[in-house]
Biopython code that builds the backbone (N, CA, C, O; Angstrom):
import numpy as np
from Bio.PDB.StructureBuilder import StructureBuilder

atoms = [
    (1, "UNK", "N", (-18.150, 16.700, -61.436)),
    (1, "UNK", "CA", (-17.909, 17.535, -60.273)),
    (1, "UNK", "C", (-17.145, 18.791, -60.642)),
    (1, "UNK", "O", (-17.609, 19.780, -60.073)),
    (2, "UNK", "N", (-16.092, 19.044, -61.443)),
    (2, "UNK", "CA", (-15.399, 19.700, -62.123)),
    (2, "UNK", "C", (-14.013, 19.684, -61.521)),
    (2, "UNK", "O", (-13.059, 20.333, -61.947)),
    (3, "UNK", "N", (-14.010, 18.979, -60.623)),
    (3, "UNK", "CA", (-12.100, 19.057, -60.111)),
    (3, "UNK", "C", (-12.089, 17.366, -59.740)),
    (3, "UNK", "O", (-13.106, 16.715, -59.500)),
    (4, "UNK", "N", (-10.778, 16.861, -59.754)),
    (4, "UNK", "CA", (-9.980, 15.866, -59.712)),
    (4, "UNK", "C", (-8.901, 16.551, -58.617)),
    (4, "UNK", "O", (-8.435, 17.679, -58.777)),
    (5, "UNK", "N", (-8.553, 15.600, -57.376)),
    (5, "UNK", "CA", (-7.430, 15.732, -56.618)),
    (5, "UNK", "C", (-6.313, 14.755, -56.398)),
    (5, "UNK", "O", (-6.514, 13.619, -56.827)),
    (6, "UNK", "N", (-5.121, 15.013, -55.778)),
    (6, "UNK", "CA", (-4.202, 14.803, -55.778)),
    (6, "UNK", "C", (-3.404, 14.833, -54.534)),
    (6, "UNK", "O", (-2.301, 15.317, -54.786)),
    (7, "UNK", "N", (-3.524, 14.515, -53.323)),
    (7, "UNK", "CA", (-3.257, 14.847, -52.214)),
    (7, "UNK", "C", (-1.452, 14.495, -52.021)),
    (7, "UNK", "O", (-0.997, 13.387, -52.304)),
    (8, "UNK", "N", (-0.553, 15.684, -51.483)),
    (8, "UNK", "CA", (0.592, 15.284, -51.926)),
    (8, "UNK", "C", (1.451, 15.103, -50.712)),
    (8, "UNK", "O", (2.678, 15.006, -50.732)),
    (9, "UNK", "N", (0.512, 15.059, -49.421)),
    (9, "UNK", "CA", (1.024, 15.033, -48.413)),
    (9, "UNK", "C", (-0.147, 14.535, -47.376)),
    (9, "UNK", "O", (-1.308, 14.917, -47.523)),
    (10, "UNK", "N", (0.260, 13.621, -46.278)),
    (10, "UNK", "CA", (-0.452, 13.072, -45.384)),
    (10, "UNK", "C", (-1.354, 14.239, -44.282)),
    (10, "UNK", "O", (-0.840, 14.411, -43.177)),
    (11, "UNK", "N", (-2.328, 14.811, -44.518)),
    (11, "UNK", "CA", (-2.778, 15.851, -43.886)),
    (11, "UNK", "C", (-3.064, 15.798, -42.289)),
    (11, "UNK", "O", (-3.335, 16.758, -41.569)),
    (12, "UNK", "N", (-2.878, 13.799, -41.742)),
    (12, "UNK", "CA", (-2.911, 13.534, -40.094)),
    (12, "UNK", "C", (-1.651, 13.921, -39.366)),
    (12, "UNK", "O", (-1.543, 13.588, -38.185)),
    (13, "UNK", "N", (-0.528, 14.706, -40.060)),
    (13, "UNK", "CA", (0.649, 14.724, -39.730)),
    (13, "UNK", "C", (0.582, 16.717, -39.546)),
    (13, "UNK", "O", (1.025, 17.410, -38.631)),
    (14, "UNK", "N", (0.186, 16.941, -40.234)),
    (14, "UNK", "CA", (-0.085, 18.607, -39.917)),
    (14, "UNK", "C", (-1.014, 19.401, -40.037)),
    (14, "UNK", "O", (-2.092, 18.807, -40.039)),
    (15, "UNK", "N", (-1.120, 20.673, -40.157)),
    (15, "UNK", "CA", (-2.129, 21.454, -40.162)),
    (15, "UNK", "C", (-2.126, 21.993, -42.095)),
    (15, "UNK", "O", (-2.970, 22.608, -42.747)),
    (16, "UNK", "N", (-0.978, 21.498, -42.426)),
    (16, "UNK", "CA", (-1.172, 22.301, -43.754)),
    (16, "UNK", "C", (-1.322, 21.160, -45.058)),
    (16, "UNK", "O", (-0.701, 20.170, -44.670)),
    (17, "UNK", "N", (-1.720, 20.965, -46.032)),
    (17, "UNK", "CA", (-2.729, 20.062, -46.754)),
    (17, "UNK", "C", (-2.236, 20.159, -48.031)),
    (17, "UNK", "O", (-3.159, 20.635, -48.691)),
    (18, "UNK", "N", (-1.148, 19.941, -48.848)),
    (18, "UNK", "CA", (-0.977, 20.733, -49.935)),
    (18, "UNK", "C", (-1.569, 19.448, -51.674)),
    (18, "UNK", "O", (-1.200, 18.339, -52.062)),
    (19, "UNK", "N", (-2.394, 20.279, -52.079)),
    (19, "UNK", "CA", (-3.396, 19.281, -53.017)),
    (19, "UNK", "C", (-2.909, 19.797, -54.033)),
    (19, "UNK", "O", (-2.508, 20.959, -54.090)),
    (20, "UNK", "N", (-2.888, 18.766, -55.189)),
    (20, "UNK", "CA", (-3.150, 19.509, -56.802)),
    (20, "UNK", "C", (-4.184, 19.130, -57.296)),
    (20, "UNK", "O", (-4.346, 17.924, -57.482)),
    (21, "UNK", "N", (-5.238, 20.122, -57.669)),
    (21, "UNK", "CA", (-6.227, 20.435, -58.044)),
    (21, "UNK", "C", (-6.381, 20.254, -59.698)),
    (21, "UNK", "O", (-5.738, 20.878, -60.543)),
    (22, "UNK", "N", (-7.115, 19.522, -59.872)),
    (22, "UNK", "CA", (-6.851, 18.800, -62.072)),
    (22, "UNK", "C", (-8.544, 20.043, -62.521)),
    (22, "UNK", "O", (-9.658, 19.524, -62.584)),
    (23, "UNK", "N", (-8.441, 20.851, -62.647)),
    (23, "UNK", "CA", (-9.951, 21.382, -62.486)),
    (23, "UNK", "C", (-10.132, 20.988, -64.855)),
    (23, "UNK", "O", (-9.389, 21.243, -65.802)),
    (24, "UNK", "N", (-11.320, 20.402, -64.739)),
    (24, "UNK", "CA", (-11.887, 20.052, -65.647)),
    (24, "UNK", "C", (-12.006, 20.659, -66.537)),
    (24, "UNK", "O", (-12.271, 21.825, -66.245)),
    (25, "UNK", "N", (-11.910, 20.362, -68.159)),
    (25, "UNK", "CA", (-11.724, 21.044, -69.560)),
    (25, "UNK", "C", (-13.395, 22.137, -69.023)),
    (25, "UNK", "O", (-14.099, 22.133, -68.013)),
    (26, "UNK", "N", (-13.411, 22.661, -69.885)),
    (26, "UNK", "CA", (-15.006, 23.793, -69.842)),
    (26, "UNK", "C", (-15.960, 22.709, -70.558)),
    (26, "UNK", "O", (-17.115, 22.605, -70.144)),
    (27, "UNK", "N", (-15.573, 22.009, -71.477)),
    (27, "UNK", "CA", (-16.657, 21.330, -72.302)),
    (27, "UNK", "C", (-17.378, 20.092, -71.171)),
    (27, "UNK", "O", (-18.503, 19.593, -71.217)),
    (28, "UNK", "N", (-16.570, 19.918, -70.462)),
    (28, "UNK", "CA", (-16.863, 18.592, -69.223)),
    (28, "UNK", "C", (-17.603, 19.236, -67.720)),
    (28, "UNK", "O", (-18.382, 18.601, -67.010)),
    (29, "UNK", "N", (-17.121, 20.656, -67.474)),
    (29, "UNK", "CA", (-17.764, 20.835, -66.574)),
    (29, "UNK", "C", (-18.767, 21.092, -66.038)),
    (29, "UNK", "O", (-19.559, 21.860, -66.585)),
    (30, "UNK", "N", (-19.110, 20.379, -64.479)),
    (30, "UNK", "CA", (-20.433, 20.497, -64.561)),
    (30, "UNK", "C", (-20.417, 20.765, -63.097)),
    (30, "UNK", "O", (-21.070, 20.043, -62.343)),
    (31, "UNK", "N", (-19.620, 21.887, -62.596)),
    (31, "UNK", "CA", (-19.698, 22.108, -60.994)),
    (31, "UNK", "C", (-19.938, 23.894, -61.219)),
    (31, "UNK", "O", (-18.975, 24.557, -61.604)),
    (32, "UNK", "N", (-21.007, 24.434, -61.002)),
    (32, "UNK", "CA", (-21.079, 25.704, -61.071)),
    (32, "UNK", "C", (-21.858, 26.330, -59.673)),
    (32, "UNK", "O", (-22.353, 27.455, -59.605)),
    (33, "UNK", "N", (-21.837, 25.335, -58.609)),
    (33, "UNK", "CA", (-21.937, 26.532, -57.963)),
    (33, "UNK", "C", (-20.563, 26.536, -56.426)),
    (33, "UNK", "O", (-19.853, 25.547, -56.245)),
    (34, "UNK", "N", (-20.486, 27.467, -55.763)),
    (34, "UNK", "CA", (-18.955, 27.782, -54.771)),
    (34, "UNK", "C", (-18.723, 27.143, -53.793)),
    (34, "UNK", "O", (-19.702, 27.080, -53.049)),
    (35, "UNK", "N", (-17.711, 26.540, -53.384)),
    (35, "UNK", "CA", (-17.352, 25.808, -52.212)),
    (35, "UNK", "C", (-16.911, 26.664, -51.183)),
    (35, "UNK", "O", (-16.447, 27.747, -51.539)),
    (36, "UNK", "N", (-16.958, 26.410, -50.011)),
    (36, "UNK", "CA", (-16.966, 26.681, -48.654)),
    (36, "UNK", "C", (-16.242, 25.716, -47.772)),
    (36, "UNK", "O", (-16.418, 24.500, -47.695)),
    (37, "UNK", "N", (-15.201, 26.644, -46.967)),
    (37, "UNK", "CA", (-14.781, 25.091, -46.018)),
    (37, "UNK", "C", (-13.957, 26.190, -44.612)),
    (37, "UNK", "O", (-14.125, 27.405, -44.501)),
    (38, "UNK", "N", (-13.454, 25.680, -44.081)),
    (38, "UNK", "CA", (-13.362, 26.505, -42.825)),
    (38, "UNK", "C", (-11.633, 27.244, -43.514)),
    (38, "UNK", "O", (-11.397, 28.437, -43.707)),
    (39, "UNK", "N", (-10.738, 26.130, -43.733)),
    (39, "UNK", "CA", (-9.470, 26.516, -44.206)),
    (39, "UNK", "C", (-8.745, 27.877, -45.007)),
    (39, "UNK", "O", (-9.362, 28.436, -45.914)),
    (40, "UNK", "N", (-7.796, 28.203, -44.707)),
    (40, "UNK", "CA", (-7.887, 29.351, -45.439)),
    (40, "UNK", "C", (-7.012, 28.766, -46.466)),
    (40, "UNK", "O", (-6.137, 28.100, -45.912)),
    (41, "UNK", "N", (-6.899, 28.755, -47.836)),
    (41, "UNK", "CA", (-6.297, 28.360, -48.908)),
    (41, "UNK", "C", (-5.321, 29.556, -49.351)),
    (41, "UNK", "O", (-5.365, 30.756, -49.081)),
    (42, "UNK", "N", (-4.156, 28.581, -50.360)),
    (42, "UNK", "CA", (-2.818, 29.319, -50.967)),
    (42, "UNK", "C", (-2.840, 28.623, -51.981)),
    (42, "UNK", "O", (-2.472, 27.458, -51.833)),
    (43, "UNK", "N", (-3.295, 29.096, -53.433)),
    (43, "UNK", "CA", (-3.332, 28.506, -54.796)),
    (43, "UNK", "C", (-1.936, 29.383, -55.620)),
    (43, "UNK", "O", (-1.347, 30.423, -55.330)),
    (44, "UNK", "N", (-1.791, 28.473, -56.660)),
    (44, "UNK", "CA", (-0.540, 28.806, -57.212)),
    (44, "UNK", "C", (-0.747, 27.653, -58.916)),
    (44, "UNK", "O", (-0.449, 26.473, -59.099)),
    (45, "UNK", "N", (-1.332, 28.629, -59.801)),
    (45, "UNK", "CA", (-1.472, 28.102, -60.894)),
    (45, "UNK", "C", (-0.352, 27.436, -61.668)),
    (45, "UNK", "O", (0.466, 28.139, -62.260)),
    (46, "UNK", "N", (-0.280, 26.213, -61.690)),
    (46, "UNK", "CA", (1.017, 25.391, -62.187)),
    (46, "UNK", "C", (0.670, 25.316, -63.665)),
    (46, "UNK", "O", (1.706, 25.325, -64.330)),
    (47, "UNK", "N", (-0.527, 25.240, -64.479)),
    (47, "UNK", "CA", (-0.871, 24.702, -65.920)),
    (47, "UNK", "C", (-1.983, 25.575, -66.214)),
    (47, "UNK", "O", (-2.674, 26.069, -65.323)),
    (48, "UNK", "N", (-2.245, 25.855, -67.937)),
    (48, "UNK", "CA", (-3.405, 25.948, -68.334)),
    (48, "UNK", "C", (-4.155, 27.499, -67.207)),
    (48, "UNK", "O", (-3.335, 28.090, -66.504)),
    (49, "UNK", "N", (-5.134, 27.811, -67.184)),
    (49, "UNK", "CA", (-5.483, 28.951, -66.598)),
    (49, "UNK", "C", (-7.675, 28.793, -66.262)),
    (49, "UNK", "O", (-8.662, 28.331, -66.833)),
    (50, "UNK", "N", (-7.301, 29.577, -64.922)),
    (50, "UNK", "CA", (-8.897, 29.705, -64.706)),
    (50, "UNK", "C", (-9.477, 30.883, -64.218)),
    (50, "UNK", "O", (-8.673, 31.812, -64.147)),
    (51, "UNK", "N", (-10.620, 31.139, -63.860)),
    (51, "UNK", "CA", (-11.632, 32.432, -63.493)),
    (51, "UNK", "C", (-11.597, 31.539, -61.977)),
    (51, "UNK", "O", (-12.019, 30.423, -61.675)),
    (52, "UNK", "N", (-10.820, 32.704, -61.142)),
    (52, "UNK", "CA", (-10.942, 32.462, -59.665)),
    (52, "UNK", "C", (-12.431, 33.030, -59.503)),
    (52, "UNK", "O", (-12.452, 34.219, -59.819)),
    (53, "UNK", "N", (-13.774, 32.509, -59.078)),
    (53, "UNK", "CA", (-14.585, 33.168, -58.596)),
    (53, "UNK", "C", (-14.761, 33.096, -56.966)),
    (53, "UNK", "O", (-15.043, 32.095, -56.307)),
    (54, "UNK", "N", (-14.490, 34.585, -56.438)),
    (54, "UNK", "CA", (-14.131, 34.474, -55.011)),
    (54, "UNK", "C", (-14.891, 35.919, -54.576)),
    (54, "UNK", "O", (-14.680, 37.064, -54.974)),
    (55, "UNK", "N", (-16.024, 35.308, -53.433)),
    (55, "UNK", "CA", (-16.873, 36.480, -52.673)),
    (55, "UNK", "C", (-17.477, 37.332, -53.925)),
    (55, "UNK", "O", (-17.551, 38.559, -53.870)),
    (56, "UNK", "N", (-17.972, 36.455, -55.244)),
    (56, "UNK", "CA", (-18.645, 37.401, -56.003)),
    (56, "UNK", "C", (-17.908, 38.219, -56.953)),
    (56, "UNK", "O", (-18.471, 38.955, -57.764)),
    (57, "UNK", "N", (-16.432, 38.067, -56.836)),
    (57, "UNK", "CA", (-15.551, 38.427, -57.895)),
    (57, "UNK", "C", (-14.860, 37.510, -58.714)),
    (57, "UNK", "O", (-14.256, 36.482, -58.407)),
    (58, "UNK", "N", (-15.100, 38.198, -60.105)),
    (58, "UNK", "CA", (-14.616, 36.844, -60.896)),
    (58, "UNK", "C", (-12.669, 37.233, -60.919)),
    (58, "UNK", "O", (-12.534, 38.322, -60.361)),
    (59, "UNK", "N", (-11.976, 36.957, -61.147)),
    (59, "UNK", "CA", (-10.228, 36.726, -61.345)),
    (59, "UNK", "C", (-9.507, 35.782, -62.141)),
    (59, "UNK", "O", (-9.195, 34.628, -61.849)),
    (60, "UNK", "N", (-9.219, 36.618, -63.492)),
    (60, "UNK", "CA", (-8.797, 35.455, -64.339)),
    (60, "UNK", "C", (-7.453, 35.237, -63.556)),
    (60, "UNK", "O", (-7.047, 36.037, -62.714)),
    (61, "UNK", "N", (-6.755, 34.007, -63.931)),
    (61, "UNK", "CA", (-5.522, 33.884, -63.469)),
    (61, "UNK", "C", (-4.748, 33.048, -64.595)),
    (61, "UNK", "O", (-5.451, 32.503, -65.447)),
    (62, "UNK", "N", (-3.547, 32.923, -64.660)),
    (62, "UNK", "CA", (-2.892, 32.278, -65.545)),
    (62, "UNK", "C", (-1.491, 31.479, -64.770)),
    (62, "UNK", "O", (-1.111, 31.755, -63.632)),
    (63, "UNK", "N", (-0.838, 30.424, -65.690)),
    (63, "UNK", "CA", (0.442, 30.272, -64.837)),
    (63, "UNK", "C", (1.007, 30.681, -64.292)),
    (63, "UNK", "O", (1.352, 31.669, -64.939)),
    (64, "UNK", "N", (1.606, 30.709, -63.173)),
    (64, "UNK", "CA", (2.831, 31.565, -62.092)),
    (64, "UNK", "C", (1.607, 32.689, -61.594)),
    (64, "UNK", "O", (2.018, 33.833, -61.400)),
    (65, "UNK", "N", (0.451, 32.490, -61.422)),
    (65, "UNK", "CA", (-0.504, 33.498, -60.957)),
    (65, "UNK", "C", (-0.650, 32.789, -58.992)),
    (65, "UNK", "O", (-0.859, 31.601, -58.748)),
    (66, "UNK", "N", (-0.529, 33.537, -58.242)),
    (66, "UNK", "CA", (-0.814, 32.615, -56.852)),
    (66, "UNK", "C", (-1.876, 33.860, -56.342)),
    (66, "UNK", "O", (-1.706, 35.030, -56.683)),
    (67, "UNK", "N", (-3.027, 33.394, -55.444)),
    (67, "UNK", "CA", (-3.853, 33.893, -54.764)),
    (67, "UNK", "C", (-4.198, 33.285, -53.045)),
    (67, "UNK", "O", (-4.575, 32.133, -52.831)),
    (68, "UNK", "N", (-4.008, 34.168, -52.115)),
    (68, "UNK", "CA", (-4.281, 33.371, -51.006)),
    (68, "UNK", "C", (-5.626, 34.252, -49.971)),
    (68, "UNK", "O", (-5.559, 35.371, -49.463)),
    (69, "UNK", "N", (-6.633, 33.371, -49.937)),
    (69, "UNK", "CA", (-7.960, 33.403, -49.598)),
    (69, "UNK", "C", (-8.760, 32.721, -48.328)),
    (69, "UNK", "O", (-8.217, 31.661, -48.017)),
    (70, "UNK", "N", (-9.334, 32.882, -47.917)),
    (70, "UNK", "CA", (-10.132, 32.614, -46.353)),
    (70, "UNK", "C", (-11.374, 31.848, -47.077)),
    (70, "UNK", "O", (-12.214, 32.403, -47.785)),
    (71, "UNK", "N", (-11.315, 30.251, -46.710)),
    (71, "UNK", "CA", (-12.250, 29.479, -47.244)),
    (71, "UNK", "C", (-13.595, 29.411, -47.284)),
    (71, "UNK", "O", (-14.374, 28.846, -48.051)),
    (72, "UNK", "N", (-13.788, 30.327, -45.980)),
    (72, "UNK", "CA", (-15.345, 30.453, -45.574)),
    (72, "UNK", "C", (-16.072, 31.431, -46.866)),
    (72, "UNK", "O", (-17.291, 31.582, -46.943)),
    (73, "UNK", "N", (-15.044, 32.079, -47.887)),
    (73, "UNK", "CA", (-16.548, 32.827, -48.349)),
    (73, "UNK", "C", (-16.544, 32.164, -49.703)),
    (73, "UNK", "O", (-15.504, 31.776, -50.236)),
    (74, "UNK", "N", (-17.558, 32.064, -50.160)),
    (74, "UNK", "CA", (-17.760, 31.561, -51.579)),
    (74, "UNK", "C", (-16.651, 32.225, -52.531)),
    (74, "UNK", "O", (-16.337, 33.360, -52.889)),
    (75, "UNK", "N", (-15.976, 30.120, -52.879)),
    (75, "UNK", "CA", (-15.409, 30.273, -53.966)),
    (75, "UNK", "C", (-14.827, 29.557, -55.356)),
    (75, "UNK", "O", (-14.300, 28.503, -54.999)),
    (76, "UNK", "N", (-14.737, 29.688, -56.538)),
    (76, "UNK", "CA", (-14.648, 28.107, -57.208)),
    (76, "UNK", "C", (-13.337, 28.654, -58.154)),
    (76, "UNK", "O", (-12.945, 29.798, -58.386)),
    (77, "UNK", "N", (-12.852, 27.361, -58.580)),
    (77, "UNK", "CA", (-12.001, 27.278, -59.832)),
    (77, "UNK", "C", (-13.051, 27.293, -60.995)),
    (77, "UNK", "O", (-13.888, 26.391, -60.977)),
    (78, "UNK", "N", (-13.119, 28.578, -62.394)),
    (78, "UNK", "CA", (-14.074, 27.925, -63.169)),
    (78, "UNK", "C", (-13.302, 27.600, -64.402)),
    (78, "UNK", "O", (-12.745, 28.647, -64.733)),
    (79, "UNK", "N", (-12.889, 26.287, -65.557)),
    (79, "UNK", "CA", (-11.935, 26.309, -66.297)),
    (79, "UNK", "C", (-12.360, 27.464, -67.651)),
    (79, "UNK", "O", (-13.506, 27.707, -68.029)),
    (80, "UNK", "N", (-11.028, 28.077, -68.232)),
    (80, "UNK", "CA", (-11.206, 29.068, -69.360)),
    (80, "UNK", "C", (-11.413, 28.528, -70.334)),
    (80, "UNK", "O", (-12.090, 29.238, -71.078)),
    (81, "UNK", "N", (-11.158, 27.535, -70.769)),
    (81, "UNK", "CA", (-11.129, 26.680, -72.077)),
    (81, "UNK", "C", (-11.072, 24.962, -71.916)),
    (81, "UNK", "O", (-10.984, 24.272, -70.900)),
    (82, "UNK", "N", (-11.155, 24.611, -73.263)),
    (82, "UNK", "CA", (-11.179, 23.111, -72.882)),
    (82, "UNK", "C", (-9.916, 22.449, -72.695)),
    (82, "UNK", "O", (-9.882, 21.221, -72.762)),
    (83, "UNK", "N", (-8.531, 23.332, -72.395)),
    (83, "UNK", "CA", (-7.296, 22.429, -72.021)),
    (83, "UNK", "C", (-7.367, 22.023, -70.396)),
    (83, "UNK", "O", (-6.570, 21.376, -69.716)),
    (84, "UNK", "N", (-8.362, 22.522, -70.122)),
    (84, "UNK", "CA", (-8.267, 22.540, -68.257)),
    (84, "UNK", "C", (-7.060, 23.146, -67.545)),
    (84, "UNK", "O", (-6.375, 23.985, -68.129)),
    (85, "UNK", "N", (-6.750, 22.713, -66.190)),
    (85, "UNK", "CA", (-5.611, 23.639, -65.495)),
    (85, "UNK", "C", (-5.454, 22.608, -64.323)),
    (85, "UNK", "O", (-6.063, 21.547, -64.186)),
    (86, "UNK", "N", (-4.507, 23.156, -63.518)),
    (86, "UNK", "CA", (-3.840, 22.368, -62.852)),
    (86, "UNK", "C", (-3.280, 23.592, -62.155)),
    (86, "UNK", "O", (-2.803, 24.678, -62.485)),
    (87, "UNK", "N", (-3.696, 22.577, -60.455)),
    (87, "UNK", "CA", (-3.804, 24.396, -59.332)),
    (87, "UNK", "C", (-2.893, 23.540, -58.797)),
    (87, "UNK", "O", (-2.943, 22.315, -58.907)),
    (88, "UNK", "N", (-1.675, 24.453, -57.951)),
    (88, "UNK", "CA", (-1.190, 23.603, -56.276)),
    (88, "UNK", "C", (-2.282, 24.473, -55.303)),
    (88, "UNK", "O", (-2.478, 25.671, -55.511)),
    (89, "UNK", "N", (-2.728, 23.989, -54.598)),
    (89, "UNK", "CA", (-3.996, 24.334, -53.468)),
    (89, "UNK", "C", (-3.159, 23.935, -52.608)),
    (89, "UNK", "O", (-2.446, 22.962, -52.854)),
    (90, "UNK", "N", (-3.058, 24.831, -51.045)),
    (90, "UNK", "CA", (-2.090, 24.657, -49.766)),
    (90, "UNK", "C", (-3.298, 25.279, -49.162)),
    (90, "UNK", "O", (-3.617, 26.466, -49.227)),
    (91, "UNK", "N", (-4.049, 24.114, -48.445)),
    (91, "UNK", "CA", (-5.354, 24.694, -47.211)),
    (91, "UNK", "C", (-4.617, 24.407, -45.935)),
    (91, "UNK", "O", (-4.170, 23.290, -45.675)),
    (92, "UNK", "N", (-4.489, 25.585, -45.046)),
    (92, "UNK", "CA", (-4.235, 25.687, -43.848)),
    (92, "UNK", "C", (-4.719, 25.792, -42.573)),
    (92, "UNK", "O", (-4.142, 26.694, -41.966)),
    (93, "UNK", "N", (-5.538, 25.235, -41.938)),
    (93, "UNK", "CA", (-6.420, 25.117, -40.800)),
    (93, "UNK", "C", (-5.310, 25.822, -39.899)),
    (93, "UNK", "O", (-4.283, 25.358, -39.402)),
    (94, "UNK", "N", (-5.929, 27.253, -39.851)),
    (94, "UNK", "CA", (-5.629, 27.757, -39.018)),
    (94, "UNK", "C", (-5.973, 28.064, -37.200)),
    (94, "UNK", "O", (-5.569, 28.861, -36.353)),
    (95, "UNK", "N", (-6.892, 26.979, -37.249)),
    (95, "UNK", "CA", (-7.639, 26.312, -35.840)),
    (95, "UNK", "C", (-6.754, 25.536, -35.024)),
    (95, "UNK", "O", (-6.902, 25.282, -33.829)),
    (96, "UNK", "N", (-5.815, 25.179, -35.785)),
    (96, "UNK", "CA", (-4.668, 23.849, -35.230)),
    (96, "UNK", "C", (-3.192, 24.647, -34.473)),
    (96, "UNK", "O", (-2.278, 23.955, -34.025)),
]
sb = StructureBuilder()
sb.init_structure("model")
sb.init_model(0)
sb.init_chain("A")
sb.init_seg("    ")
for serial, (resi, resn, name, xyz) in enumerate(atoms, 1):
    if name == "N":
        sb.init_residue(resn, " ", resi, " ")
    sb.init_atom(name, np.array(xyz, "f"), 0.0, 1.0, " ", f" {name:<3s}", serial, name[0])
structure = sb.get_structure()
């Protein structure tokens, strides 16, 4: 799939969701095309580094790198190398 999660908080208790994201060495991955979801997301690279691809733009990012994005438009973690990375992801349903 290319990501592994981590859910670090009970998401029936609020509107905000905060996940760590294990996104997969490059040699293992096998998720290439963009996810979509209504939430608007707040990433914050904790490990290792990836190519934010978001609305058709690629964005390398590295540790202490944070990006915050509107879920609806196409977008993926892609890993840079084979150490993989490790995202904090904070999706916020802003519907609630």
């Amino acid at each position: 799939m290319g990501y592994s999660y981590e859910l670090l908080a009970n998401p029936h208790y609020s509107n905000v969701e905060p996940t760590i994201v294990h996104v997969t060495p490059k040699n293992e991955n096998l998720r290439y095309e963009p996810y979509t979801h209504s939430e608007e997301e707040f990433i914050y690279i904790l490990e290792g580094s990836i190519y934010l691809l978001y609305d058709r733009e690629k964005h390398y990012m590295v540790k202490g790198d944070t990006a915050y994005f509107k879920g609806e438009k196409p977008h993926l973690f892609v890993p840079v190398d084979n150490e993989g990375a490790k995202v904090l992801t904070i999706f916020v349903d802003s519907n609630m």
